[in-house]
FIGUBA-648888 format. One record per residue (C-alpha): residue in one letter; residue number from 0; x, y, z. Coordinates in steps of 0.05 Angstrom, whole numbers, plus 5000, padded with zeros to 4 digits. Layout:
+--------+-----+------+-------+------+
! residu ! num ! east ! north !   up !
+--------+-----+------+-------+------+
!      A ! NUM !    X !     Y !    Z !
...
+--------+-----+------+-------+------+
END
This chain:
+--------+-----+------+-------+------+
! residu ! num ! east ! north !   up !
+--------+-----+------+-------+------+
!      X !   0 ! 5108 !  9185 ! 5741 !
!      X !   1 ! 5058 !  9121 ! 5760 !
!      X !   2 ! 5085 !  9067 ! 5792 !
!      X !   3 ! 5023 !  9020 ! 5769 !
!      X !   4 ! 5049 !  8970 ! 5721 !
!      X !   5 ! 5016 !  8981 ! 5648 !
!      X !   6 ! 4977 !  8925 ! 5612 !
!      X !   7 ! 4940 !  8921 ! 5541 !
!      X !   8 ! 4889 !  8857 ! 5532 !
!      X !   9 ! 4882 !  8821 ! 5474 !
!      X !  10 ! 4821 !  8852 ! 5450 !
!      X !  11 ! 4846 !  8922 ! 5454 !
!      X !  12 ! 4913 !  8897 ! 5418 !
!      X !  13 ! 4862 !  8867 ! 5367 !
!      X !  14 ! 4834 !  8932 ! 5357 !
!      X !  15 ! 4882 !  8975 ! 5338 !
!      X !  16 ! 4888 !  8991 ! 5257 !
!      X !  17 ! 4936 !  8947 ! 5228 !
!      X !  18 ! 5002 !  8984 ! 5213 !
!      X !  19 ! 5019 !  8993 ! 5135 !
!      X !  20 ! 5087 !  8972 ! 5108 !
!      X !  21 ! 5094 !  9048 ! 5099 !
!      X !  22 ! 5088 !  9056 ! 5172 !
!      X !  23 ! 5137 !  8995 ! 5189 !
!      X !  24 ! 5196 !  8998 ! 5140 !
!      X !  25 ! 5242 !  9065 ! 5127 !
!      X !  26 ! 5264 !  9014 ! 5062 !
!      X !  27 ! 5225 !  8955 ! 5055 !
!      X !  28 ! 5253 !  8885 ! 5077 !
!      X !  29 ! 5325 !  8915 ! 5090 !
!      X !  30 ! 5307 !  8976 ! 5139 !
!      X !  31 ! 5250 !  8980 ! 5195 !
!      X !  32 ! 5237 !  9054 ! 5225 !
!      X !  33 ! 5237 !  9076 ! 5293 !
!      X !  34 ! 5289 !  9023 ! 5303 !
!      X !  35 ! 5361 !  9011 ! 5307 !
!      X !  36 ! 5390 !  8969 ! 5245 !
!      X !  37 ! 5460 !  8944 ! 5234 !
!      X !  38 ! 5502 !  8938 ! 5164 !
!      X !  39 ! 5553 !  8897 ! 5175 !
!      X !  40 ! 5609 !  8858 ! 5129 !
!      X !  41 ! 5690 !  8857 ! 5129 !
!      X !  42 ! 5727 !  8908 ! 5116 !
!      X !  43 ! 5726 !  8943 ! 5047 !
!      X !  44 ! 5668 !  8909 ! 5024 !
!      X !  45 ! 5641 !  8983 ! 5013 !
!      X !  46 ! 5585 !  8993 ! 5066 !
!      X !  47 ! 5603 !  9071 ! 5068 !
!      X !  48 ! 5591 !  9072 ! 4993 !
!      X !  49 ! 5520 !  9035 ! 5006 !
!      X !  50 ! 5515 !  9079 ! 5068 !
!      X !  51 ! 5525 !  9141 ! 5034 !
!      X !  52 ! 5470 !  9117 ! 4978 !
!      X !  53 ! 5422 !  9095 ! 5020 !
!      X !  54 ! 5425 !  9176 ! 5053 !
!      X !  55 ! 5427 !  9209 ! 4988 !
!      X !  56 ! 5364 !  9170 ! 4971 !
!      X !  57 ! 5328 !  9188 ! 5026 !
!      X !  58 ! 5334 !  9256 ! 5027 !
!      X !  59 ! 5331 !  9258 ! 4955 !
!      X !  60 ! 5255 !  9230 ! 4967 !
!      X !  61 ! 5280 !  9165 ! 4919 !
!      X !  62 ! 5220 !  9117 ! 4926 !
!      X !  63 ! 5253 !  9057 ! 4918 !
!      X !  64 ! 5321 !  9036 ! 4934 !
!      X !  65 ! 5364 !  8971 ! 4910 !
!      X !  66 ! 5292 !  8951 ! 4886 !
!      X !  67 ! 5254 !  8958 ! 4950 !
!      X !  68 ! 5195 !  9007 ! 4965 !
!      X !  69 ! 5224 !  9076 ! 5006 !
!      X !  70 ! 5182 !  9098 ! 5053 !
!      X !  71 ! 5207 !  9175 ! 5072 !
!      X !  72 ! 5168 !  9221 ! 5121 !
!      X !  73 ! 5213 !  9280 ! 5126 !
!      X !  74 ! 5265 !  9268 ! 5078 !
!      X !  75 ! 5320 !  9284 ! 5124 !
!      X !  76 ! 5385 !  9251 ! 5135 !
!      X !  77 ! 5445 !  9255 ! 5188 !
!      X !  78 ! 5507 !  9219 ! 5166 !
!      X !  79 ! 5559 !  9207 ! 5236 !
!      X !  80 ! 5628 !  9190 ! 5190 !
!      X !  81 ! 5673 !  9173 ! 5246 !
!      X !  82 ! 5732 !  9144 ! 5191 !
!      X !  83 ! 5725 !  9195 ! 5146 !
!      X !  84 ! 5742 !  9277 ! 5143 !
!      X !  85 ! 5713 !  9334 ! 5109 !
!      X !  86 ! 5755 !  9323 ! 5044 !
!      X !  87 ! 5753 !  9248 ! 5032 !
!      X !  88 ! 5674 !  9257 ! 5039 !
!      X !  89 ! 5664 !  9313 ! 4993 !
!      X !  90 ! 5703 !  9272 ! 4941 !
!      X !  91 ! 5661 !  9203 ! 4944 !
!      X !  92 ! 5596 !  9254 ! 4951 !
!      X !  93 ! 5604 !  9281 ! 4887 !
!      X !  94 ! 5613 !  9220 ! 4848 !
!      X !  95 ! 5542 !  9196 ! 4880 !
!      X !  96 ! 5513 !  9261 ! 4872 !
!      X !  97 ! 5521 !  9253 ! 4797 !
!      X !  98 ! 5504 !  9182 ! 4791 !
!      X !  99 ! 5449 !  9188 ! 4833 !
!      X ! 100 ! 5433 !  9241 ! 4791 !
!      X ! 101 ! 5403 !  9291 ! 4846 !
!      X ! 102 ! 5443 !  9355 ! 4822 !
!      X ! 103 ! 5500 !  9382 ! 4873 !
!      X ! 104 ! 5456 !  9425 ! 4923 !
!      X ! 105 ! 5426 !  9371 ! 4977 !
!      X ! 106 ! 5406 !  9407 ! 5043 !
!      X ! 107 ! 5368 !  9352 ! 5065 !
!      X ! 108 ! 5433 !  9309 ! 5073 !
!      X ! 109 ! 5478 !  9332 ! 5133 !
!      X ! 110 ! 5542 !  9307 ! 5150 !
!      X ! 111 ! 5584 !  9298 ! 5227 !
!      X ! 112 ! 5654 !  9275 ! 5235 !
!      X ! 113 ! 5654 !  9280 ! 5312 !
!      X ! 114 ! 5642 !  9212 ! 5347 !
!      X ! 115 ! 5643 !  9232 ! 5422 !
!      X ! 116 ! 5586 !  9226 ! 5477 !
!      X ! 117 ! 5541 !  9206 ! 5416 !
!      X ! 118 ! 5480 !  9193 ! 5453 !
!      X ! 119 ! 5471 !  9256 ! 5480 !
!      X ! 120 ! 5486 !  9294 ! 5420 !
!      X ! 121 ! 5435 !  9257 ! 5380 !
!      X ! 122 ! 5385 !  9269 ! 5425 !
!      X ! 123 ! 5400 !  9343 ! 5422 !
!      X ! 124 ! 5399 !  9342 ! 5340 !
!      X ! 125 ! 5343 !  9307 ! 5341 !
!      X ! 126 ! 5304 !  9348 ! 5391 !
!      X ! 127 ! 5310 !  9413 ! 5339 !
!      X ! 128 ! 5293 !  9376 ! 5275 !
!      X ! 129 ! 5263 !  9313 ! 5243 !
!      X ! 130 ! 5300 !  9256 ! 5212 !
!      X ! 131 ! 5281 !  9203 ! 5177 !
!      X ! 132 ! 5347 !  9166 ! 5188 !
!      X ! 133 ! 5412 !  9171 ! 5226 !
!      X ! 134 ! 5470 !  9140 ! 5198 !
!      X ! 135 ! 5534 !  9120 ! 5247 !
!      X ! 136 ! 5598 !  9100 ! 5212 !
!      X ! 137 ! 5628 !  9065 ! 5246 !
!      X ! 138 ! 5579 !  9051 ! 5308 !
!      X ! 139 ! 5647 !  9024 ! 5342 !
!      X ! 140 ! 5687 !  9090 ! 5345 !
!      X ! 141 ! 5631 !  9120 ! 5385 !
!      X ! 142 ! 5625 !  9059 ! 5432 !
!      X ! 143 ! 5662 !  9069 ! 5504 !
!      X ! 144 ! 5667 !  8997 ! 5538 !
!      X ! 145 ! 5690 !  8930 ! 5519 !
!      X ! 146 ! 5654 !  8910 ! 5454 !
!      X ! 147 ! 5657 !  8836 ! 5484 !
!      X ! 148 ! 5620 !  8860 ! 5548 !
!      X ! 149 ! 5553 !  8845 ! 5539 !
!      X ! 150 ! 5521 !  8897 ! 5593 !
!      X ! 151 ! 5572 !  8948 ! 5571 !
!      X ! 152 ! 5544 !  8936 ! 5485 !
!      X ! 153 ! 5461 !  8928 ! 5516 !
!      X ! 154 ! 5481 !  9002 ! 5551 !
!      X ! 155 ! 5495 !  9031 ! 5488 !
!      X ! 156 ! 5444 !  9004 ! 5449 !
!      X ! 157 ! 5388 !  9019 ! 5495 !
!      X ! 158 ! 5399 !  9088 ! 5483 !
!      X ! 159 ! 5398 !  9088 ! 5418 !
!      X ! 160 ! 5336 !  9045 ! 5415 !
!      X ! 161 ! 5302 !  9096 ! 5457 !
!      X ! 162 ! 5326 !  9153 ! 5411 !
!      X ! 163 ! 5293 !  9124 ! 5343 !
!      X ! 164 ! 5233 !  9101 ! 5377 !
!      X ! 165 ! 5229 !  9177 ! 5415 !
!      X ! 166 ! 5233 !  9209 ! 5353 !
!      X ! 167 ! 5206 !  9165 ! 5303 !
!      X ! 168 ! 5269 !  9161 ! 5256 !
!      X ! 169 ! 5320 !  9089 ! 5233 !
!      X ! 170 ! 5385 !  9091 ! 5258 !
!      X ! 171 ! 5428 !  9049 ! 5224 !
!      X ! 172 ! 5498 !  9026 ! 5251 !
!      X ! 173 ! 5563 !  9006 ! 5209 !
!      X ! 174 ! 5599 !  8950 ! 5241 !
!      X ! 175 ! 5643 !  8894 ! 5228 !
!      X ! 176 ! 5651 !  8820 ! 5229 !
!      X ! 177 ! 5690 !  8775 ! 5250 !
!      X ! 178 ! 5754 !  8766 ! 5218 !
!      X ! 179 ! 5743 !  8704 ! 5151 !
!      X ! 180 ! 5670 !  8708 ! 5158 !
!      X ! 181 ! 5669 !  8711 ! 5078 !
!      X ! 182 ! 5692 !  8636 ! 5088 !
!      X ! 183 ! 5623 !  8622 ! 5120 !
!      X ! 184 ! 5556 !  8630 ! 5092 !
!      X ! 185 ! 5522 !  8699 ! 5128 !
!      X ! 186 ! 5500 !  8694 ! 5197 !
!      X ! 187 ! 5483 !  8740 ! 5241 !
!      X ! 188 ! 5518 !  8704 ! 5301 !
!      X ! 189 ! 5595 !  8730 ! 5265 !
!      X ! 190 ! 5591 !  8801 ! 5283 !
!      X ! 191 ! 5646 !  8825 ! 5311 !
!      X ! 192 ! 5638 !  8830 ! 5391 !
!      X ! 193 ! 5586 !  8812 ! 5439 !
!      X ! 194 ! 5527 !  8773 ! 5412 !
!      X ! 195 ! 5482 !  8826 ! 5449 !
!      X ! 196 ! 5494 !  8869 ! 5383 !
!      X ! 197 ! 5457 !  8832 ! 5339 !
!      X ! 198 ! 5404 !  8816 ! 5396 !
!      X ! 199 ! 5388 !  8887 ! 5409 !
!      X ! 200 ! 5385 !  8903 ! 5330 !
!      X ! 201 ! 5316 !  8905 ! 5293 !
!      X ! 202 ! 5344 !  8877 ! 5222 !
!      X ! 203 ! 5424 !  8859 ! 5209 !
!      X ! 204 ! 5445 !  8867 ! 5141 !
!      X ! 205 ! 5513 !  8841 ! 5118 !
!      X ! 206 ! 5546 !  8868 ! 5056 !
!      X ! 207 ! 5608 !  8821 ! 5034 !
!      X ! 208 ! 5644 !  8813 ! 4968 !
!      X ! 209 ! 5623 !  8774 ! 4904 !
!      X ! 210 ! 5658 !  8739 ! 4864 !
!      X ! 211 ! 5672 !  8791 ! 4802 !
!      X ! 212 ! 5714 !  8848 ! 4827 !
!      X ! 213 ! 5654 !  8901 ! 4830 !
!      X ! 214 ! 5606 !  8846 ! 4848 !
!      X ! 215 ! 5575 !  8847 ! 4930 !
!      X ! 216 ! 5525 !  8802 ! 4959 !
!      X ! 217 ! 5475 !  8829 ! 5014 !
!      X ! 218 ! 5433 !  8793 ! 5054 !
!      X ! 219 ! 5388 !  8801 ! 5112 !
!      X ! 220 ! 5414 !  8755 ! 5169 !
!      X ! 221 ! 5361 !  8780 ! 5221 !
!      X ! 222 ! 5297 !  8820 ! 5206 !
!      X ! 223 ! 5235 !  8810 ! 5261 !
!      X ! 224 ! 5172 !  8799 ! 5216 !
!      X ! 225 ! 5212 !  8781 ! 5156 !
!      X ! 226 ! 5197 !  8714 ! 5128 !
!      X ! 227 ! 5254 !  8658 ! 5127 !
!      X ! 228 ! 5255 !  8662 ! 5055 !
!      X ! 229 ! 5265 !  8731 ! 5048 !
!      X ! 230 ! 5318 !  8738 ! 5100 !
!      X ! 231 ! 5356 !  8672 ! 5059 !
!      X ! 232 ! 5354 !  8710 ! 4998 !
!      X ! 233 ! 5411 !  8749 ! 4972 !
!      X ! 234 ! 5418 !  8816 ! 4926 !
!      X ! 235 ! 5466 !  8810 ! 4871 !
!      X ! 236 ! 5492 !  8883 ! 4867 !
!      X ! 237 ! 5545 !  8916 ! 4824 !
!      X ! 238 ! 5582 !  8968 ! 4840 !
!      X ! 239 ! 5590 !  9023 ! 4790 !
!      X ! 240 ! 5667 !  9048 ! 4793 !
!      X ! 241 ! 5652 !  9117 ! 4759 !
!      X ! 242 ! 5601 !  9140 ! 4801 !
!      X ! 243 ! 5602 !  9088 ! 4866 !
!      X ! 244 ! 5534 !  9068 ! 4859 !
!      X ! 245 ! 5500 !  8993 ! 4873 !
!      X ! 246 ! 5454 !  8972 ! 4829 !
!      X ! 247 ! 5411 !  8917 ! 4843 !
!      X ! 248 ! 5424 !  8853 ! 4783 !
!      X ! 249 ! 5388 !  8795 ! 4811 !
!      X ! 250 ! 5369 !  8752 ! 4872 !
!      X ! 251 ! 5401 !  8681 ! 4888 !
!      X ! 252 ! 5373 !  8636 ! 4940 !
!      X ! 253 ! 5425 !  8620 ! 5009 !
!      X ! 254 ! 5469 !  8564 ! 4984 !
!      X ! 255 ! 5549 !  8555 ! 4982 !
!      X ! 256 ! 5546 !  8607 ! 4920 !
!      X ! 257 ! 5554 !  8655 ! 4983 !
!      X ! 258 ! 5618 !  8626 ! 5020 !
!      X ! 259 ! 5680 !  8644 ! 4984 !
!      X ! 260 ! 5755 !  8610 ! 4995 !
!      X ! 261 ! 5762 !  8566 ! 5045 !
!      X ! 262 ! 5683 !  8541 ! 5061 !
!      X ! 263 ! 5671 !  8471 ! 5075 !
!      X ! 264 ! 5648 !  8439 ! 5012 !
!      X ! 265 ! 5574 !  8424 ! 5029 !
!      X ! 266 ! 5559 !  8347 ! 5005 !
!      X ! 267 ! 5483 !  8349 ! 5029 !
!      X ! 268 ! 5466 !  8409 ! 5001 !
!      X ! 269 ! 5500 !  8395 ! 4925 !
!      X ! 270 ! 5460 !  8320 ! 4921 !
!      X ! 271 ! 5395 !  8354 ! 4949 !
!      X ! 272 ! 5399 !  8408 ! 4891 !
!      X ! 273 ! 5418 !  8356 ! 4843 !
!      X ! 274 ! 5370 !  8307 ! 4862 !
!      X ! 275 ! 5316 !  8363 ! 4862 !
!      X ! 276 ! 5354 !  8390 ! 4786 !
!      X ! 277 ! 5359 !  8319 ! 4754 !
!      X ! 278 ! 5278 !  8294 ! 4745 !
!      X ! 279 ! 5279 !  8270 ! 4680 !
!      X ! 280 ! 5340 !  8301 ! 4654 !
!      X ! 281 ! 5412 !  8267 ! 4642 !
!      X ! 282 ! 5472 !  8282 ! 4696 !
!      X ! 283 ! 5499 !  8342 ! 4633 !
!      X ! 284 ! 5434 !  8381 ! 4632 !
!      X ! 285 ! 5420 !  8371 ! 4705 !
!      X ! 286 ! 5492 !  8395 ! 4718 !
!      X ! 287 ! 5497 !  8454 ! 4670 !
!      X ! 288 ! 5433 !  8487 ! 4706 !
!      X ! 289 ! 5463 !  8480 ! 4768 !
!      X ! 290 ! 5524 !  8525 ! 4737 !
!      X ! 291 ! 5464 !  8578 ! 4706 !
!      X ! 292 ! 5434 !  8579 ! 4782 !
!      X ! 293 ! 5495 !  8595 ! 4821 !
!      X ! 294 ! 5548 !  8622 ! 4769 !
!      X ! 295 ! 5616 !  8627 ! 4788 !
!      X ! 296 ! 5609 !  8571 ! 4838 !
!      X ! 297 ! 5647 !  8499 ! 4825 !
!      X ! 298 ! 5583 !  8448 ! 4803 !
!      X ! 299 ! 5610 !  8372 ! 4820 !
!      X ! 300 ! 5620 !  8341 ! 4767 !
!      X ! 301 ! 5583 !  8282 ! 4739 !
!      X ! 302 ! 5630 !  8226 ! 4761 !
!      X ! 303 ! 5626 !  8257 ! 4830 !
!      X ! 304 ! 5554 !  8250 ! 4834 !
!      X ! 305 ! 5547 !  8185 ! 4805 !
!      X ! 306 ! 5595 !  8152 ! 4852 !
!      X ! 307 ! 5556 !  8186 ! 4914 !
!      X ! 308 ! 5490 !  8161 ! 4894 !
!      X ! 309 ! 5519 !  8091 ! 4898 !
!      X ! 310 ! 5544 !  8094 ! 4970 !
!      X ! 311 ! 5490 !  8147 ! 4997 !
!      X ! 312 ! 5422 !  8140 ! 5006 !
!      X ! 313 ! 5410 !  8203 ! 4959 !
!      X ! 314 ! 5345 !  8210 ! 4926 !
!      X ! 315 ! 5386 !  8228 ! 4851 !
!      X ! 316 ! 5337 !  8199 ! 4807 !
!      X ! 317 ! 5365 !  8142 ! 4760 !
!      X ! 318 ! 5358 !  8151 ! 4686 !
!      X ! 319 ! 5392 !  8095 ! 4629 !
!      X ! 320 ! 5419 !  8145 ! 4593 !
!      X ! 321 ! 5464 !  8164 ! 4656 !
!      X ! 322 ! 5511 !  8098 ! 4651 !
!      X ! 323 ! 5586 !  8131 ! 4667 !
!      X ! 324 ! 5616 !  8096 ! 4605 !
!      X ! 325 ! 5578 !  8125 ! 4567 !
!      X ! 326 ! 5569 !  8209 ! 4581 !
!      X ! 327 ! 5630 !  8236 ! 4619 !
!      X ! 328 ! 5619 !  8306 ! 4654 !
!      X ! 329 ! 5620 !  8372 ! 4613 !
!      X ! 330 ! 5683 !  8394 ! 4643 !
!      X ! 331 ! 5739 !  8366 ! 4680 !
!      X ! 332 ! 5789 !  8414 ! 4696 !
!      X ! 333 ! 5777 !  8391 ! 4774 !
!      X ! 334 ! 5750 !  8319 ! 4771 !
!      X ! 335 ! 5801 !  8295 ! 4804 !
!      X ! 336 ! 5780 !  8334 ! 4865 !
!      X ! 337 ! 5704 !  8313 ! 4850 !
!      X ! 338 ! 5688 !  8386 ! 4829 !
!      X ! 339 ! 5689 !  8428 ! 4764 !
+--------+-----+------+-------+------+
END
């Protein structure tokens, strides 16, 4: 091995052939290859179910998935189920298999339920064959070491890292957050244990519940050479009971539509959307479009913004029709408490 230190200039950086989204993402925007990735939410939100589809599309050959692009080599899939056994997982399986609708014979899909010395193991499977992705459920059960020791979690990780980037395949982790996160808009910084998780992680995608009971919200909280918009944007997915399949409805921008019970009501953000809502249009209209962009989420009611225009310096802009005496709000089962 050379001891002399290794160095690239900028011209021969320059030169090389600029890498294809085919050659970056395993699923595009959500999941980079030869990289470790982390799927993370509270419990029960269903990132096993998601898990588990995201494998059977890959080794099915899917080409897209949750309406991204799927960028398969190999076709090949290792699934690590560390809180699951033999019979639980065949049952789920075969409700995916059929709504998937890839038949009941998948060799390209294989399955582990042992969770000890991990690293080593991997390496093994993955000297003999080629994956495309490695899937560990839950990443914690195969962690020894304090989760809030930061040397102990960049240990851990490192290998891993090594791993996909050895042998060109994703690994994706399963992981939780921190307890009431669902009370806080997404962020990558309330993963459970040390922040060197998320630091050592290529993309973090958190999974959490909507507002319907087979509604779930996912959104990519960290993603290197992802846009700001596109990691503040949000897939609407609905879970089919039958089968326990996602499918993809719609995308909502990051806004308090995301926070569920007991997240600070956000002032600022509610008279910038308004203000932004409201050219040309009375308080109603203005106010009912707000409800069509984030449904299910309480709107303020007119009253509410009227009075905060008068003691803020919001930018709302002022129309004659919008005298209070003379339009009350749409609704006002909560005016009292300034929302609706």
């Amino acid at each position: 091995m050379s001891n002399k230190f290794k160095t690239h200039t900028v011209k021969e950086l320059l030169a090389l052939s600029a890498p294809m989204q085919s050659d970056l993402w395993l699923v595009e925007g959500l999941i980079p290859k030869n990289n470790i990735s982390a799927l993370v939410g509270p419990s029960d939100c269903g990132k096993s179910t998601l898990a588990r589809q995201l494998a059977l599309s890959v080794a099915d050959n899917k080409k897209t998935f949750l309406g991204s692009s799927l960028h398969t080599s190999q076709a090949k899939v290792c699934y690590v189920a560390t809180e699951d056994d033999e019979i639980s997982t065949r049952a789920v399986l075969g409700k995916q298999v059929k709504g998937l609708g890839i038949g009941d014979k998948l060799e390209a899909l294989s399955f582990s339920f042992d969770n000890e010395d991990m690293p080593t193991k991997l390496e093994s499977l993955l000297t003999a064959d080629k994956f495309d992705l490695i899937v560990i459920d839950g990443w914690a059960d195969t962690f020894s070491g304090n989760l809030n020791n930061a040397p102990d979690v960049r240990n851990n990780l490192k290998k891993l890292s090594e791993l996909a980037n050895k042998y060109n395949c994703a690994i994706l982790l399963l992981h939780h957050n921190v307890k009431h996160s669902e009370h806080h808009s997404p962020d990558k910084n309330k993963v459970n244990g040390s922040q060197s998780f998320e630091a050592k992680c290529r993309a973090v995608i958190e999974l959490r519940n909507g507002n319907d009971e087979n509604e779930r919200l996912l959104t990519v909280v960290k993603a290197n050479g992802l846009s700001r918009k596109d990691k503040g944007t949000t897939r609407v997915l609905e879970l089919d009971d039958k089968h326990l399949i996602f499918k993809h409805r719609r995308d909502i921008v990051k806004g308090p539509y995301l926070a569920q019970g007991k997240a600070k009501f956000d002032e600022t953000f509610w008279l910038a959307e308004m203000a932004q809502m409201k050219q040309g249009k009375s308080y109603e209209d203005a106010i009912k479009q707000l409800i069509g962009k984030y449904p299910g989420k309480k709107v303020p009611c007119k009253s509410w913004f009227i009075e905060k225009r008068k003691k803020t310096a919001s930018q709302i802009p002022d129309n004659q029709t919008d005298c209070p005496d003379q339009n009350k709000s749409i609704t006002t089962k909560n005016d009292q408490n300034g929302e609706q």
